[in-house]
N, C-alpha and C positions, 0 to 999 in steps of 0.2 A: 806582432804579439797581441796587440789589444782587438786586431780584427779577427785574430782565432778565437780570443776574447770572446769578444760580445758574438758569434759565429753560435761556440758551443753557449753559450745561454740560452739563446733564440732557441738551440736546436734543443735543448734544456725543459728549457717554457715549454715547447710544443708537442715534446715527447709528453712531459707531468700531464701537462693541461687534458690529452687523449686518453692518457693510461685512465687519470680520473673520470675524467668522464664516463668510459666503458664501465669504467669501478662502479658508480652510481647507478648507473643502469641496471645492472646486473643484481643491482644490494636493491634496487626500486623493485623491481619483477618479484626474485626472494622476498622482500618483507613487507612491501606494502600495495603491489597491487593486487594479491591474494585479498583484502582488505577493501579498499576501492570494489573493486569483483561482485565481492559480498553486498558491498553498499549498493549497487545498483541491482541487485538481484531480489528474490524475492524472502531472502533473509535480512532485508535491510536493517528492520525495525532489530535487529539482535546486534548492531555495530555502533558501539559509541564511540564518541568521540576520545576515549582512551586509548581505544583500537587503533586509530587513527595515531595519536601521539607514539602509541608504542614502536609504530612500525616505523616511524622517522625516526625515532631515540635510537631504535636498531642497525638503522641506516647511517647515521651519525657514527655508533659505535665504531661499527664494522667500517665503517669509513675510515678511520682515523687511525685504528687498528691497520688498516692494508694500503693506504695508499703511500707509496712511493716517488719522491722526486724534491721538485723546487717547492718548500714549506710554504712561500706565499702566495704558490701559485696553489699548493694543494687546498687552503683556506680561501682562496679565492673562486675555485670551482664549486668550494663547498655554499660557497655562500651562493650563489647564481643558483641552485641547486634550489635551498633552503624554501620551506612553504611559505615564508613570510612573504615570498616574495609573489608566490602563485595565489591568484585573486580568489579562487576556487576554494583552496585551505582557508583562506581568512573568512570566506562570507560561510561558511561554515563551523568553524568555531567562532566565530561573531553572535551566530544563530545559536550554538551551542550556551553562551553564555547568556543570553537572554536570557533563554529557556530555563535553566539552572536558577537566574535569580527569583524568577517570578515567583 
């Protein structure tokens, strides 16, 4: 009984953990690398950094909205996910807030 148990968890975890995944990617494309795109293009100068939040906020939404399975594991994908944690978003809004204070 407990090894059918922890069997279907595992099998659980790793169903959530995929279906999220795919989930984010799909919500990344959609909402924010239309945005990214722009930003390295030659309409850069017309993307703020709102732009930018927006399209995470979206991503966030829609995320939370659709993702299905193990809740600690769906919060846990989220967060690996999250720009806190990508070094690119931070020295970017980093930069954004200098600028802002000056």
């Amino acid at each position: 009984m407990v090894s059918k148990l922890k069997s279907w968890l595992t099998d659980n975890e790793t169903k959530t953990r995929q279906s999220c995944k795919d989930l984010l990617e799909q919500l990344k494309r959609t909402h924010l690398d239309p945005v990214l795109q722009q930003l390295r293009g030659k309409e850069a100068a017309k993307v703020s950094f709102d732009d930018v939040i927006d399209g995470y906020t979206r991503i966030k939404d829609d995320y939370y909205k659709s993702a299905k399975g193990a809740k600690d594991v769906i919060a846990a994908v989220f967060f690996e996910f999250h720009p806190v944690r990508n070094p690119y978003f931070m020295h970017f809004y980093f930069l954004s807030k200098n600028t802002l204070s000056e």
